[in-house]
PAMAR-105972 format. One record per residue (C-alpha): x, y, z. Coordinates in steps of 0.001 Angstrom, whole numbers, padded with zeros to 6 digits, always signed. Layout:
% residues N
XYZ...
***
This chain:
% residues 498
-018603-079290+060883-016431-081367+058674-013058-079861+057169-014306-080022+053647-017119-078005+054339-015969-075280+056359-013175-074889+053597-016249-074319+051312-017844-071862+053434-014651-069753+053515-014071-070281+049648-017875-068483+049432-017160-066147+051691-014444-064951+049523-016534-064644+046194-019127-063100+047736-016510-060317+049489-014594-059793+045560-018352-059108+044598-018539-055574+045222-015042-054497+044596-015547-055685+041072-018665-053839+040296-017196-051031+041956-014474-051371+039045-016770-051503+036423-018740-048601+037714-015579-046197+037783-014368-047754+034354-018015-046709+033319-017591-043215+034372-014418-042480+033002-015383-043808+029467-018482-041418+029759-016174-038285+030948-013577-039537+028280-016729-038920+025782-017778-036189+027234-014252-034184+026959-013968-035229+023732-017301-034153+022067-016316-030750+024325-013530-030518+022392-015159-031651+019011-017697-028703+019431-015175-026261+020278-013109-026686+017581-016075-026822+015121-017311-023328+016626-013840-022204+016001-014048-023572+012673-017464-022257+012019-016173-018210+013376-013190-018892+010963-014990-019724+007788-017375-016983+009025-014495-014583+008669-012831-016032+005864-016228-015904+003509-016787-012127+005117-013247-011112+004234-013945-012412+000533-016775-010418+000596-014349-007537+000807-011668-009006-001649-012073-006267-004114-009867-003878-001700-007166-006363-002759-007849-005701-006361-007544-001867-005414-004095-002374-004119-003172-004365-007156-004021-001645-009198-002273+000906-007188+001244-001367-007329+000950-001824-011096+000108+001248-011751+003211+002109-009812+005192-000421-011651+004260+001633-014829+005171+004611-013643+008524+004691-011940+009612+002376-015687+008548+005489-017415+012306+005665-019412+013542+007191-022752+013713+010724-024435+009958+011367-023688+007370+010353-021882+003363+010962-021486+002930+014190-019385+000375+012323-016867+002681+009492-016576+005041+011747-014933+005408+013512-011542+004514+017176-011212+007770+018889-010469+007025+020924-007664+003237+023092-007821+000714+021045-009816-000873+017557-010093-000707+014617-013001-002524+011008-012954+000836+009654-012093+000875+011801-009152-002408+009814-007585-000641+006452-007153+001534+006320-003739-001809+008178-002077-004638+005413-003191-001595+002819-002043-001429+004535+001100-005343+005106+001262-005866+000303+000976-003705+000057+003730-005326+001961+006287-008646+000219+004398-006736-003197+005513-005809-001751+008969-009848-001612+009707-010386-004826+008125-007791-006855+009514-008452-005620+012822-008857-008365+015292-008729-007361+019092-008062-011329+020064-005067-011638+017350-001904-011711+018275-001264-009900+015325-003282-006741+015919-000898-006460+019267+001317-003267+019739+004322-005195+019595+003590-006964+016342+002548-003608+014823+005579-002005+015429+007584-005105+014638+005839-004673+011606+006812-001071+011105+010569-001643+011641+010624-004458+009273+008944-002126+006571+011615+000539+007039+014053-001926+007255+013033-003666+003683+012636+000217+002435+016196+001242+003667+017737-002055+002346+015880-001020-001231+017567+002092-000831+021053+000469-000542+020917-000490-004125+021039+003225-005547+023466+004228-003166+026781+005064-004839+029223+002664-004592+027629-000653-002777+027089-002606-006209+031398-001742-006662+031845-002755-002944+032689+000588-001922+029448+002256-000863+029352+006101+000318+027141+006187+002963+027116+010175+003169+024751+009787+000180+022049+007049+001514+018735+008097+001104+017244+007556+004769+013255+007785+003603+011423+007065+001030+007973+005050-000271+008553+002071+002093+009877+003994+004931+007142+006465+004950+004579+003376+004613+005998+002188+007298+005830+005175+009756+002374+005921+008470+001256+002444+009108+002246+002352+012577+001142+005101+013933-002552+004676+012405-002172+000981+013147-001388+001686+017036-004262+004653+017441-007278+002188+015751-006166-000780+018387-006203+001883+021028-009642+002779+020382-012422+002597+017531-014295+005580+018654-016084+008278+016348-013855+010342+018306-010509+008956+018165-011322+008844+014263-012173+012560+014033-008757+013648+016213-006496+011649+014244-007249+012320+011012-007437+016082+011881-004492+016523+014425-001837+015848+011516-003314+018469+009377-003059+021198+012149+000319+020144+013044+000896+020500+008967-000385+023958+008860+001220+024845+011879+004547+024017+011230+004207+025200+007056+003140+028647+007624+003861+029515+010928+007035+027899+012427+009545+030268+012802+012515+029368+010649+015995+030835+011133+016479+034044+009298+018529+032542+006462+016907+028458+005883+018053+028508+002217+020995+025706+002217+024481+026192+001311+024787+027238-002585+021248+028130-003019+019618+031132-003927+018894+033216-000519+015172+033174+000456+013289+036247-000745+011880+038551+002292+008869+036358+003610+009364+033507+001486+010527+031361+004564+007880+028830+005937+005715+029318+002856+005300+027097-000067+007786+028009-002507+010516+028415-003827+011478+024573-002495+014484+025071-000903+013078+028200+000590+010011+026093+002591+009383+024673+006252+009728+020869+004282+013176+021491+002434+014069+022895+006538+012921+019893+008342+014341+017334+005860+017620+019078+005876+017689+019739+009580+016326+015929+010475+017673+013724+007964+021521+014980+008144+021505+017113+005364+020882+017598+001424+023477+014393+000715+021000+011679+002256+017656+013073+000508+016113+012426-003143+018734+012974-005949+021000+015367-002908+018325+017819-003251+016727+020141-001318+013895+018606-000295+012627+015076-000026+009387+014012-001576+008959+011465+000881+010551+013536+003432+009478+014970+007353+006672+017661+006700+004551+015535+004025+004102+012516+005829+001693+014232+008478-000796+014878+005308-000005+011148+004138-001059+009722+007901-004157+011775+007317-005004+010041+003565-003979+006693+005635-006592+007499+008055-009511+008347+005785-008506+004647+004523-008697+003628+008162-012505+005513+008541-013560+003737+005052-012092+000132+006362-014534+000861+009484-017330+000924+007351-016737-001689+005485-016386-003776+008986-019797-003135+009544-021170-003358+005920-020029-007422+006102-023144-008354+006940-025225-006648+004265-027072-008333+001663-025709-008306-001664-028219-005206-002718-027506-003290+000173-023921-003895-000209-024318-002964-003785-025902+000768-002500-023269+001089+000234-020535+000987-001773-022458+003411-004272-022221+005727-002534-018377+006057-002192-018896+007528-006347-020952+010293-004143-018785+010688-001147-015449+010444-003585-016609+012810-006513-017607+015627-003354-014215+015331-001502-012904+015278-004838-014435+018164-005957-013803+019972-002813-010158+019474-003178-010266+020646-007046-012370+023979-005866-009364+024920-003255-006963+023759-005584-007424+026114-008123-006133+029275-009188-008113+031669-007007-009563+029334-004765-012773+029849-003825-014091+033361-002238-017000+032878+000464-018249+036312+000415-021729+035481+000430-021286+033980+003724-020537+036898+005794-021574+036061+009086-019071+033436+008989-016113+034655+006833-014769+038194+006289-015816+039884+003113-014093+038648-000159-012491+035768+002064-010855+033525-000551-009435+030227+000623-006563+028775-002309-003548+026278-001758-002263+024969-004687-001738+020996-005531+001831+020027-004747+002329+016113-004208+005981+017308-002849+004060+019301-000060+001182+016878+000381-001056+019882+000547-004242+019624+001985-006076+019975-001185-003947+017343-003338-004757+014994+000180-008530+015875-000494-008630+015254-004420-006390+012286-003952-008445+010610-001063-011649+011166-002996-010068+009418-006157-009488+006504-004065-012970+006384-002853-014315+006651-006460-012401+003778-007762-012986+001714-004863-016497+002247-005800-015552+001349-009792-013891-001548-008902-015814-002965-005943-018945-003006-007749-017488-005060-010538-015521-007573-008941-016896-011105-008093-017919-010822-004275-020273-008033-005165-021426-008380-008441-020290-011783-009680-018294-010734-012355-014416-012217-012453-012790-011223-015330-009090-011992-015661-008067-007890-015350-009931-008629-011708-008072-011447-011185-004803-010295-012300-005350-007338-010084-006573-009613-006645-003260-011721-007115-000845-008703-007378-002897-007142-004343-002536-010006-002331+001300-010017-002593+002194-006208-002694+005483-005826-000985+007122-008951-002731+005807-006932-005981+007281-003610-005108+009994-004684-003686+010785-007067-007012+009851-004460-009586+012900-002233-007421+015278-004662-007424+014975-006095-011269+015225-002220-012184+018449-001947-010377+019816-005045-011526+019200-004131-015111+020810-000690-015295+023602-002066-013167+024511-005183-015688+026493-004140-018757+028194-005665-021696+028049-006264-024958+024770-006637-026361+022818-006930-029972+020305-004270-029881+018145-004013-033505+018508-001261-035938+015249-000193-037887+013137-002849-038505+012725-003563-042187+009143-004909-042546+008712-008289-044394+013041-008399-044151+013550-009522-040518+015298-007741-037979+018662-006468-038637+021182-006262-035596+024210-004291-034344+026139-004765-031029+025820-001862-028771+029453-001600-026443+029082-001137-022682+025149-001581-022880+023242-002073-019607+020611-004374-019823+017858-002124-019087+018608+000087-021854+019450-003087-024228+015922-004196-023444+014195-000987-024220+015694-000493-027384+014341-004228-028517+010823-002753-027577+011298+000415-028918+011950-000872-032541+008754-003680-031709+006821-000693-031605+008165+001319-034223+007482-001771-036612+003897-001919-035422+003501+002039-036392+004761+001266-039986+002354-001445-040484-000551+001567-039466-000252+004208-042811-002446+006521-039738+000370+006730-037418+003287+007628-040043+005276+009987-038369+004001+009880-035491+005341+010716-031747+006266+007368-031039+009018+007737-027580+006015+008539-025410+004165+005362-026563+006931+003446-026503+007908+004374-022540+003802+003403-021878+004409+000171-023281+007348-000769-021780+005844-000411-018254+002653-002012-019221+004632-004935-020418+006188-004964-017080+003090-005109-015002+001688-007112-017095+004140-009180-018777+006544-009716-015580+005314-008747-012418+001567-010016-012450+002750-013561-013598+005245-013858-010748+002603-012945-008526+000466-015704-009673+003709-018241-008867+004193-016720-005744+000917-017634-004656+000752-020615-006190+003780-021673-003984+002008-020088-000630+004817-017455-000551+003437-013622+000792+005009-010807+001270+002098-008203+002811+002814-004643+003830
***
């Protein structure tokens, strides 16, 4: 064999051996672009299942929107009422002082009764979020914000000299926040009938217990007071004379760091077990309203129909034990004693069990009013809905704003012009009021806007005009102030949720 053609037989037998370990590169290549494809359509259909469960959730939560609009009603209607100001004010727009009930007096509980509504409803066991540890972060940061509120009315920390001995240690926020975590914490424990029943009841015992049947020491009144009458101790007046003024003066350091120094603390030890039971009966509502997502807009319609029922009976229950007499059950003798009359009076103070009842079945009853004419159930949106919706979806930020623009008001002083009367078809005539805080400046100007409207009515000539005047100034507000800085708030993305 020549040279030149066993140099071609080698030069073959080289192509022929790079043969196979090309298409063997090309094969692998091959399979690598297929799993490549494969991983990535994986990962395209998982994220548009998660994108599917989300938008799921999202359109079921705005079926449920209205509960928003609840909570913006019960934090304007707050607004109104703690801005009641002046030498008079409407009755119902005030707090009972100790034994009775007013409208104004129905606020903090329907507030109380949305969030364990949004404790239910927010409830997801694979959120980070509905963890133990970001619950009671949660809690401490609410008492924290509500203590920090509390700073502002303390004597002395505006002047740089605050005197601690005086800070008010609870309050709205505080006991919102204690509430809240508790009820939060037992529904992500378990969602059981059972766990439902015992934790809405167990407070109430522990209520009655410690109310009527704790033994107090033999002389509970505090220092200065009248002494208790002989058996008036663990019962439910006089105030200072009760298990609450006791516990609030024996847990929270004394009379110096409660409401005003008094006796007693409206927001204090003994009433918060009643509040964590209205919380609750929010947290049994939210539950149904989990499973009522998936109804059809009819049957949604009837479900939440029936809170009117369910409301106007607790309701009703709660006004039968409420009042004076009570309500005797001798026709049932074989399971009460003859002439057995059950009575507790209303006392928002106390959170008695029958202001907790009529309360609780208020809030179902307008949770009813407004669900059924909001958007997601009936298609109606009218702008007091949407007003409502935006506050509700920024209720802390609205609280804690309405708080803090109070304090700043009363706080600011100078000299300011502050109108005399108004002469109609003249103008306004002005004087300069010395040493003026803002707050009071302002409600003068208002005042005389109001008295100028009442002259141009001949009907309302000499008429009662302070109380008016104190109902428009907090509607203006809600209204005026706070409802269009919730709407930039959320324009901007900023939230502030309790």
């Amino acid at each position: 064999m020549s040279q030149q053609q066993d140099t071609t037989l080698r030069n073959r037998g080289k192509g022929s051996s790079s043969t196979p370990s090309k298409a063997s590169s090309v094969a692998s290549s091959t399979v690598s672009d297929v799993a490549k494809n494969v991983s990535k359509s994986a990962k395209k259909a998982k994220k548009n299942a998660k994108t599917a469960v989300a938008a799921q959730k999202a359109a079921e939560d705005n079926r449920m929107d209205f509960i928003d609009a609840v909570r913006g009603f019960a934090i304007l209607a707050m607004v109104v009422v703690n801005y009641q100001t002046g030498p008079a004010v409407f009755k119902f727009l005030g707090h009972a002082e100790w034994m009775g009930v007013t409208y104004a007096d129905y606020v903090f509980p329907i507030l109380l009764f949305t969030m364990g509504v949004s404790i239910a409803l927010s409830y997801r066991p694979s959120s980070s979020k509905s963890s133990p540890f970001w619950i009671i972060f949660r809690g401490i940061k609410l008492f924290a914000l509500g203590a920090a509120v509390h700073l502002l009315y303390t004597p002395g920390v505006l002047e740089g000299n605050p005197q601690w001995e005086q800070f008010r240690i609870f309050g709205v926020l505080q006991r919102m926040a204690i509430v809240y975590t508790i009820s939060a914490l037992s529904y992500a424990f378990s969602q059981s009938v059972g766990n439902l029943i015992i934790s809405g009841f167990l407070p109430l015992f522990a209520w009655h217990y410690l109310t009527y049947n704790y033994p107090l020491p033999a002389n509970s009144a505090p220092a200065g007071s009248t002494p208790c009458p002989p058996g008036a101790q663990s019962k439910l007046q006089p105030p200072h004379c009760t298990a609450q003024s006791y516990f609030d003066r024996l847990l929270l350091g004394g009379t110096s760091h409660l409401h005003n120094n008094g006796t007693y603390d409206p927001e204090g030890t003994l009433s918060t077990l009643p509040a964590l039971a209205a919380v609750w009966a929010g947290v049994c509502t939210g539950s149904a309203l989990v499973h009522a997502r998936t109804l059809g807009k009819s049957d949604l319609q009837y479900f939440l129909g029936s809170f009117l029922i369910v409301g106007h009976i607790i309701s009703r229950a709660g006004h039968a034990f409420g009042a004076k007499g009570g309500m005797t059950f001798d026709e049932f003798p074989f399971l009460f004693d003859e002439k057995t009359t059950f009575y507790q009076p209303y006392s928002k103070k106390l959170y008695t069990p029958t202001f907790l009842l009529a309360t609780t079945g208020a809030a179902l009853i307008l949770t009813a009013l407004i669900s059924l004419t909001s958007k997601s159930v009936s298609g109606w949106n009218t702008p007091l809905h949407a007003a409502l919706r935006t506050v509700g979806r920024n209720p802390l930020a609205i609280y804690i704003l309405s708080e803090l623009a109070a304090a700043a008001l009363k706080h600011v002083r100078g000299a300011y012009p502050v109108p005399l009367a108004p002469a109609i078809g003249a103008g306004w005539s002005t004087t300069t009021a010395v040493d003026a805080s803002l707050w009071d400046v302002a409600y003068q100007w208002v005042d005389a806007a109001v008295q100028a409207g009442g002259e141009l009515v001949p009907a309302l000539k000499g008429w009662k005009r302070a109380p008016w005047v104190g109902l428009v100034w907090g509607l203006t507000w809600a209204f005026g102030v706070f409802v269009p800085v919730a709407k930039v708030l959320e324009s901007v993305g900023l939230f502030l949720r309790m």
